[in-house]
N, C-alpha and C positions, 0 to 999 in steps of 0.2 A: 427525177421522176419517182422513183423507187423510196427515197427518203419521203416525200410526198404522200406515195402510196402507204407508208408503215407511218408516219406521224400523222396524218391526217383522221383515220378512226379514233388512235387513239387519244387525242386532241378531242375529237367530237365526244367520246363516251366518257370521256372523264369529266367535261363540260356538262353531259346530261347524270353521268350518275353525282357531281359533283350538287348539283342542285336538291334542296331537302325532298321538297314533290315526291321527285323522281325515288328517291332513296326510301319514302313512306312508303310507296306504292308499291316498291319491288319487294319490302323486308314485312309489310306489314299487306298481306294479302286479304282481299273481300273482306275488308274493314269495314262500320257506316251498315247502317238500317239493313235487314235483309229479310227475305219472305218466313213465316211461319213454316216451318214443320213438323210436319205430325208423326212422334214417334213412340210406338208403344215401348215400355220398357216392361220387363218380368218385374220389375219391383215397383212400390208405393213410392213414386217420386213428387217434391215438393220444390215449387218454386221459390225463390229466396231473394231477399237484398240486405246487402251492407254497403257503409260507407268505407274512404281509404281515407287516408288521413290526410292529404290536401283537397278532400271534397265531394271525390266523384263520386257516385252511386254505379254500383257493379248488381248487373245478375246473377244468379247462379240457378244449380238443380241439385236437390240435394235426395241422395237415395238410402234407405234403410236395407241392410242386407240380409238377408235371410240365417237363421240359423244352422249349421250346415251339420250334419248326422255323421261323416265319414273323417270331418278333419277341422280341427279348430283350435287355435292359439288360447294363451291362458286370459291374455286382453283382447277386444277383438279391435282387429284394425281399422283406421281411419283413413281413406285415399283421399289424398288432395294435389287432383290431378290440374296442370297446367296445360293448356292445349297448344297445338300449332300456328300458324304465321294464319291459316286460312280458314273461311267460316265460322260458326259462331256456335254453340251449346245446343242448340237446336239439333244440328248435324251429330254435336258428340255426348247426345246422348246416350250411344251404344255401350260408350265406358264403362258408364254406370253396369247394365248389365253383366260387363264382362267381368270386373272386380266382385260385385257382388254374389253373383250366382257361382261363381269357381272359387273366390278365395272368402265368402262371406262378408264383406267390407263392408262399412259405410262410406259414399264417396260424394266427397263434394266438387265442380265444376262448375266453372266460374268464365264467363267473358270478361276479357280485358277492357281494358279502356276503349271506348268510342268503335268495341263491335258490339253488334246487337243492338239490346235495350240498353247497354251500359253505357254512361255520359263519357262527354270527354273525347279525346282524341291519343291514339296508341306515339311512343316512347319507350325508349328502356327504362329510363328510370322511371316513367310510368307505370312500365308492366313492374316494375320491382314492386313501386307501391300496391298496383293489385295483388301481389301474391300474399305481401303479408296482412294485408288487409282480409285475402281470405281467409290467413293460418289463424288471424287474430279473431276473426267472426268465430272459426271453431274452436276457439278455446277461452273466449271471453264470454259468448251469447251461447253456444252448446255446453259449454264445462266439459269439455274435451280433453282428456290428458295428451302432455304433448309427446309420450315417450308410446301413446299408442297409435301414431303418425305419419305415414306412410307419404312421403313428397314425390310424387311423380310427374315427367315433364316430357313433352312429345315435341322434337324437330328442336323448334324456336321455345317451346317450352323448358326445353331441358335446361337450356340458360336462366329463364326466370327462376325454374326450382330449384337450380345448384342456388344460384345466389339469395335465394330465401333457405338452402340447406344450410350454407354456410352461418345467418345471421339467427337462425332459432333455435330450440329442441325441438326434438323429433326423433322417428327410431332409425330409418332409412330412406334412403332415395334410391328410384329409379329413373331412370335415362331411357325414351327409344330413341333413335336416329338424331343421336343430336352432333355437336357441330365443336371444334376448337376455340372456333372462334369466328365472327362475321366476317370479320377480314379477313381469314381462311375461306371461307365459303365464297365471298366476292373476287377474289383471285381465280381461283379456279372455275366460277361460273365465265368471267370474262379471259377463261382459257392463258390466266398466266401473265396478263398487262397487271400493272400494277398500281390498281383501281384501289385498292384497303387504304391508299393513303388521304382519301379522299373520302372515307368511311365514317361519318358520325354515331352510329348504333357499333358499338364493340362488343359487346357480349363476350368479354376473356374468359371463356368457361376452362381452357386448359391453364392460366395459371389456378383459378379458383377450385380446381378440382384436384391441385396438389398437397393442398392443405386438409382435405376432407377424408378424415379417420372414419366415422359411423360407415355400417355394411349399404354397400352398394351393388344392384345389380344392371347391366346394360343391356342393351340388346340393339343390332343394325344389319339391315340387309348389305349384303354380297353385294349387290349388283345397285347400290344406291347410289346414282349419279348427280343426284342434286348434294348432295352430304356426303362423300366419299367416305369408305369403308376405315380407309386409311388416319382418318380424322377421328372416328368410333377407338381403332385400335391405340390411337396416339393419349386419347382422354383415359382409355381403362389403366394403363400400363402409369400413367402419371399419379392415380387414386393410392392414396395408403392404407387404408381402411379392409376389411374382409370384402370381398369382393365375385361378381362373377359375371361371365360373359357369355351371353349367344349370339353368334354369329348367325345368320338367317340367312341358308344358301338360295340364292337367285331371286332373294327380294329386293323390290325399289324400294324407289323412299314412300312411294303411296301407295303405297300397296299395304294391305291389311295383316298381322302376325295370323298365326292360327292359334285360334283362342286359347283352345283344351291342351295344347303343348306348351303357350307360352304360360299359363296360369300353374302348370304343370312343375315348371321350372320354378316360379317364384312361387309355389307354395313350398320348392323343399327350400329352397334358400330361406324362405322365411321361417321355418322349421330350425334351419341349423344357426338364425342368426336373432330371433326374438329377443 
């Protein structure tokens, strides 16, 4: 009875996480068509399309940064921010804002594959091709230097943009709340069964971020239960590059930075690491 009771779940959840469906829909969240929203930004922002190179057609928004009076690099930066597992550009178009009007930037965002208006249906290797399809938009159709290039990656993001760090130039990457590995994140959501075997999406971001020399800055909340802290600490400690780290006391994983301290942070890093 007891063997029953302990092999029977885990028989049944292996069986459903074991199915693709099921693995899209947990890894790849509110994917597929979604409502307009209306979101003012402080800057001149332009809507955008490029293609990736098996086809799709991706949206983006693309923002102009303001000139800043108090603090500015000799190039001025480019963000090419990768977003999370959930919602679509609409939602992040805050970023824009937040880059811009604190660090000056120009930032491009981009919906992955098959969210939003962008064709297609989401993948890893999908999302790989959307990211360099967008590094490739800003530096083929903008004439973008890529040493003025700012890669940054949010949750699920942060996978996409290590693995486009690794394969471009660029000046640095940032990391929030991102993860070791999916099959770290799927262990621990299903509390330690041992479901990663059963994992098609790998997103290895901890061997990939052993290799990675250019400055890096991270940042994860304390108290992030869906992304353990402990997975933040394992990816910074792995990096060789100049480096630096906030720890974010008593943040979730969805929970918001505060803007004016985190900008705060990555303006002197970026200061010390241009």
């Amino acid at each position: 009875m007891i063997r029953t009771l302990v092999i029977g779940p885990v028989v049944f959840f292996s069986a459903l996480f074991g199915s693709v469906y099921f693995q899209k829909r947990l890894i790849y969240n509110n994917w597929g068509p979604q409502p307009r929203i209306e979101w003012e930004c402080e800057v001149d922002v332009e809507e955008v399309q490029f293609k990736t190179a098996d086809g799709e057609t991706l949206c983006g928004f693309w923002g102009n940064g303001p000139q800043l009076d108090d603090w500015a690099l000799p190039d001025k930066p480019v963000v090419l921010f990768c977003h999370g597992n959930s919602w679509t550009i609409d939602y992040w178009r805050w970023v824009i804002d937040r880059w811009s009007w604190l660090i000056g930037a120009d930032v491009l965002i981009f919906d992955y594959r098959g969210y939003g208006r962008s064709t297609g249906s989401p993948s890893e290797d999908g999302l790989y091709r959307d990211a360099r399809g967008a590094y490739d938009y800003l530096v083929k159709e903008r004439n973008i230097d890529p040493r003025r290039i700012v890669i940054v990656g949010q949750s699920l993001g942060g996978g996409v943009a290590l693995q486009l760090a690794e394969n471009v130039d660029h000046k640095m990457l940032v990391l929030e709340s991102t993860f070791t590995s999916m099959c770290d994140v799927v262990d621990d959501l299903f509390l330690g069964m041992p479901m990663s075997r059963f994992c098609d999406e790998k997103f290895p971001n901890f061997e990939r971020i052993q290799n990675y020399k250019k400055p890096l800055f991270m940042s994860h909340g304390t108290d992030d239960r869906l992304i353990l802290f402990s997975q933040a600490e394992k990816l910074f400690e792995a990096a060789g590059g100049p480096k630096q780290f906030w720890p974010v006391d008593g943040m979730r994983h969805n929970d918001q930075r505060d803007h004016f301290i985190y900008m705060a942070f990555i303006r002197d890093f970026m200061t010390e690491n241009w």
